[in-house]
Rosetta silent file (secondary structure, phi, psi, omega in degrees, C-alpha in Angstrom):
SEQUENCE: XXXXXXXXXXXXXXXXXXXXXXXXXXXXXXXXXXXXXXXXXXXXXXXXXXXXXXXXXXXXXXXXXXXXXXXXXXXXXXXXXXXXXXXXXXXXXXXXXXXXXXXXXXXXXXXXXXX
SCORE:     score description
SCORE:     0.000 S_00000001
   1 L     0.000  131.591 -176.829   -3.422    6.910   43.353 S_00000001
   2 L  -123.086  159.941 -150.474   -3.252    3.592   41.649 S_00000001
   3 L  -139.376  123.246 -138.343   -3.692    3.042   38.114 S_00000001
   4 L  -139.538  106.782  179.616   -4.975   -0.483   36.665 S_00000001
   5 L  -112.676  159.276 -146.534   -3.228   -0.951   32.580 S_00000001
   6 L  -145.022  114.616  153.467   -4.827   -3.695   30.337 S_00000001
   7 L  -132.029  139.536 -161.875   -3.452   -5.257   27.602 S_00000001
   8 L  -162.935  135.214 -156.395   -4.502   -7.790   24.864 S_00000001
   9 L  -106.756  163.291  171.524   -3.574   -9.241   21.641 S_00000001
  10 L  -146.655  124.084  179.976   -5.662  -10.825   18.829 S_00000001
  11 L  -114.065   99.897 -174.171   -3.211  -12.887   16.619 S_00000001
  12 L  -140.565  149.359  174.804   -5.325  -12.438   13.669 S_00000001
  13 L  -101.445  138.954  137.529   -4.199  -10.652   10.324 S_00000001
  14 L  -102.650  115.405 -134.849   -5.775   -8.194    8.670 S_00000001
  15 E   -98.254  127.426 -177.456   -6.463   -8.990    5.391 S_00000001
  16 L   -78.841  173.818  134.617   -6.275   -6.643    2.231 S_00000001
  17 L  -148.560  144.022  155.102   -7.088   -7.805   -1.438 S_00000001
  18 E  -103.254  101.354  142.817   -5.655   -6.113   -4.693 S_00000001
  19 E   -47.292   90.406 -147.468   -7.297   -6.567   -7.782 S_00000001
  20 L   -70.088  178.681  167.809   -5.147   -6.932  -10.730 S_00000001
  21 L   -54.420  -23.606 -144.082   -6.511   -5.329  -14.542 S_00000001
  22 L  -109.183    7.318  179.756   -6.086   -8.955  -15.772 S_00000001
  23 L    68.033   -5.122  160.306   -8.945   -9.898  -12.072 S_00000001
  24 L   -52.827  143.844 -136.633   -6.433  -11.612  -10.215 S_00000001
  25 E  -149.058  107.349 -148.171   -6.954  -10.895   -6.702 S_00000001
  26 E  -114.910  110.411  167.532   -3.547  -10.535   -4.526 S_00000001
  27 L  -121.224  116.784 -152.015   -4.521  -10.877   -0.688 S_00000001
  28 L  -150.884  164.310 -177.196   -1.665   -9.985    1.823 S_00000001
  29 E  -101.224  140.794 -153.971   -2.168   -8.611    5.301 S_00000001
  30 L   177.508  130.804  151.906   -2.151   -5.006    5.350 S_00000001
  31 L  -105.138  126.358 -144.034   -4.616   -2.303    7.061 S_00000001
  32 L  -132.166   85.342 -131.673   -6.568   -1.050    4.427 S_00000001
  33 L  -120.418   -3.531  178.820   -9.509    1.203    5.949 S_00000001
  34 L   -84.696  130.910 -138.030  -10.647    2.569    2.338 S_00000001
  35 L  -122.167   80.570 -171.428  -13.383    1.289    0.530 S_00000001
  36 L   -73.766   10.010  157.461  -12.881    1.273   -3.537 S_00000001
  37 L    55.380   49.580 -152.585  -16.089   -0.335   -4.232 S_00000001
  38 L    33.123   36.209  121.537  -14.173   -2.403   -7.177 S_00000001
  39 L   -10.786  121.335 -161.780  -12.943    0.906   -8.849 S_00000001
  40 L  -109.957  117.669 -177.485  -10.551    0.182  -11.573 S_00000001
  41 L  -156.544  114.343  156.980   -7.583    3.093  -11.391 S_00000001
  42 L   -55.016  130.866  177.103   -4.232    2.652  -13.208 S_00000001
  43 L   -74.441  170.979  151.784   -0.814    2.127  -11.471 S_00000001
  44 L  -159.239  157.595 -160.327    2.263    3.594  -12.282 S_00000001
  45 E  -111.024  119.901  156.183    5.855    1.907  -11.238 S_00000001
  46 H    12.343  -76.254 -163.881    8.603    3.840   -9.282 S_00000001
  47 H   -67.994  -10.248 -174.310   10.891    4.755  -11.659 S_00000001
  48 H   -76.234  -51.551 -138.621    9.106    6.805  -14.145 S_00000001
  49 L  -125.570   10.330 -169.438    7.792    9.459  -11.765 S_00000001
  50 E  -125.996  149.099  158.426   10.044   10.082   -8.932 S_00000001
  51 L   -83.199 -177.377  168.053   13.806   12.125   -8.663 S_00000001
  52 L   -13.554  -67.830 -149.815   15.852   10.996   -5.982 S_00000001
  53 L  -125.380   -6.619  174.825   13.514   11.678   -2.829 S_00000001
  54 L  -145.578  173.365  175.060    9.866   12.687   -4.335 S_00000001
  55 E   -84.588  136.589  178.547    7.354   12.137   -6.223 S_00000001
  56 L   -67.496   92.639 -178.025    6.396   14.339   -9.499 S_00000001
  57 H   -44.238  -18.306 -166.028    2.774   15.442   -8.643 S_00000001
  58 H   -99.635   -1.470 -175.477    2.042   15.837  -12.544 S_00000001
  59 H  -111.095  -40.140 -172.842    3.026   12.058  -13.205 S_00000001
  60 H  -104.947   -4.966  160.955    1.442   10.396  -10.213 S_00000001
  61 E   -28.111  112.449  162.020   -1.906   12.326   -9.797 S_00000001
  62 L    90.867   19.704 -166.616   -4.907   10.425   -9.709 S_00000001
  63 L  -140.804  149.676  158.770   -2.910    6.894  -10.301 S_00000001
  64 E   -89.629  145.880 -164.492   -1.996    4.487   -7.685 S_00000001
  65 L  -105.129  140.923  151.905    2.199    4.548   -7.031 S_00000001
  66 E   -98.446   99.175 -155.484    3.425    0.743   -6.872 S_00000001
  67 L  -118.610  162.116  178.726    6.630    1.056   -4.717 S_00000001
  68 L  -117.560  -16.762  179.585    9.068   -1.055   -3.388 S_00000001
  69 L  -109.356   31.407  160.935   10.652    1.250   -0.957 S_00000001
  70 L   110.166  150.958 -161.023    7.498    2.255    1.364 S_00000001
  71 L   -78.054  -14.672 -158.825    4.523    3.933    1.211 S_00000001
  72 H   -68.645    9.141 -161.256    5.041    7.077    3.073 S_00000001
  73 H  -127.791  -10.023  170.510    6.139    9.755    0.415 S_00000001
  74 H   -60.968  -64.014  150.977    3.235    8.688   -1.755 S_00000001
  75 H    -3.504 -103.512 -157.826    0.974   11.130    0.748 S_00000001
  76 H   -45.372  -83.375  -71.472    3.200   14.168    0.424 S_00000001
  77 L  -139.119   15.610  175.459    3.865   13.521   -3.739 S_00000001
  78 L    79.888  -40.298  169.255   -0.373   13.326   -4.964 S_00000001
  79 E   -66.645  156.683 -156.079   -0.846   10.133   -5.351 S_00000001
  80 L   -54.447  -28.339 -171.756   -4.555    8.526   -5.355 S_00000001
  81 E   168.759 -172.551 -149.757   -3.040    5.621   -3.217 S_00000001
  82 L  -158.045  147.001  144.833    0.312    3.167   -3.005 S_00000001
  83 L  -134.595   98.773 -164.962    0.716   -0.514   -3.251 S_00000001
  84 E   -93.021 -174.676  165.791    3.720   -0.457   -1.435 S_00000001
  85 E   -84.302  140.642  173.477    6.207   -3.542   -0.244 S_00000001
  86 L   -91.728  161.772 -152.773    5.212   -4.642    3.536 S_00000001
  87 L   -63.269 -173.334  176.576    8.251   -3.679    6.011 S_00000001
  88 L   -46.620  -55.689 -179.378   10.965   -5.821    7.660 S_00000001
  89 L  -117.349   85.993 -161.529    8.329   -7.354    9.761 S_00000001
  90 L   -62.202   22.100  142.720    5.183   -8.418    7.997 S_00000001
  91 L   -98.867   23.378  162.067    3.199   -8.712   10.790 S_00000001
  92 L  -112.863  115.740 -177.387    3.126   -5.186   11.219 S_00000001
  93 L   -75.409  161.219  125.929    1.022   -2.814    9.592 S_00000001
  94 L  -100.708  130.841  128.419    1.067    0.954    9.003 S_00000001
  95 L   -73.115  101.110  175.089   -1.686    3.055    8.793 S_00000001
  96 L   -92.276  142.406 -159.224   -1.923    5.639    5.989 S_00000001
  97 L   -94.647   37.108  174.854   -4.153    8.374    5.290 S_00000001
  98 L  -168.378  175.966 -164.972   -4.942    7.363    1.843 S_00000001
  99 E   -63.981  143.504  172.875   -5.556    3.715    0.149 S_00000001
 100 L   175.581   61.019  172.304   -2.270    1.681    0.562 S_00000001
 101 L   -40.168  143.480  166.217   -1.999   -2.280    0.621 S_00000001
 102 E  -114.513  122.799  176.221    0.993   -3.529    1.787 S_00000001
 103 E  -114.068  165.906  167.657    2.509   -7.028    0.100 S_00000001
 104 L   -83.763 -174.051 -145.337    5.192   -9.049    0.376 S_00000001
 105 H   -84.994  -94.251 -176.058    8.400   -8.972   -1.867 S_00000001
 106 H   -33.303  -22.546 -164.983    6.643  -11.852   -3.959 S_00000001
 107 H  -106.511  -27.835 -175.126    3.003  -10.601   -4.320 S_00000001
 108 H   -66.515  -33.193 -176.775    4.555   -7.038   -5.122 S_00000001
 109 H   -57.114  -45.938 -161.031    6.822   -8.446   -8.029 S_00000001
 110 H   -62.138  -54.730 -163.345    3.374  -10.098   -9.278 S_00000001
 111 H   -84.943  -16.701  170.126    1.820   -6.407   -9.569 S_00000001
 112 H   -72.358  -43.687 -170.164    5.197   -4.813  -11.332 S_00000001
 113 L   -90.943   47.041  144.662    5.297   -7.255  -14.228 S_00000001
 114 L   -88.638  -19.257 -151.071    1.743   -5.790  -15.217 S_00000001
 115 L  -118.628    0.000    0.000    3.119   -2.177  -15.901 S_00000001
């Protein structure tokens, strides 16, 4: 039995955009499969709402989490969606099962000195 594997790249980004309060528009490569139809929903920043290792469901309900240390704990913890920091190698994506651009170090800083 012989078996015939296929593989093929497209070096294309896929491109995100965050819309600040103040209408700046942030665009970073990021898979983003949710569709907020310009929907205006308030952040909240890291430090407010989490202990150590989670998030406080009563702080970040219903808010987008703006994180610097990854998106994944955002899920489990309530929030509406994350605009996390993108990883080590920012040509790599994650997919998450709720709204969650990923930026770079610089475009993230840009959405922190809003809150």
């Amino acid at each position: 039995m012989a078996a015939d594997v296929g593989t093929s790249s497209i070096d294309r980004g896929i491109v995100t955009k965050v819309t600040l309060g103040n209408g700046k528009t942030i665009v970073d490569k990021a898979v983003n499969s949710f569709k907020m139809n310009g929907t205006q929903l308030p952040f909240v920043y890291g430090e407010g709402v989490t202990s150590r290792w989670f998030l406080d469901r009563r702080l970040v309900r219903g808010l987008f989490y703006v994180t610097a240390t990854g998106a994944s704990r955002t899920f489990y913890g309530g929030a509406l969606g994350t605009v996390a920091k993108s990883g080590q190698k920012p040509d790599i994506s994650s997919i998450f099962p709720l709204p969650a651009p990923t930026l770079n170090a610089r475009k993230l800083d840009l959405v922190q000195k809003l809150h």
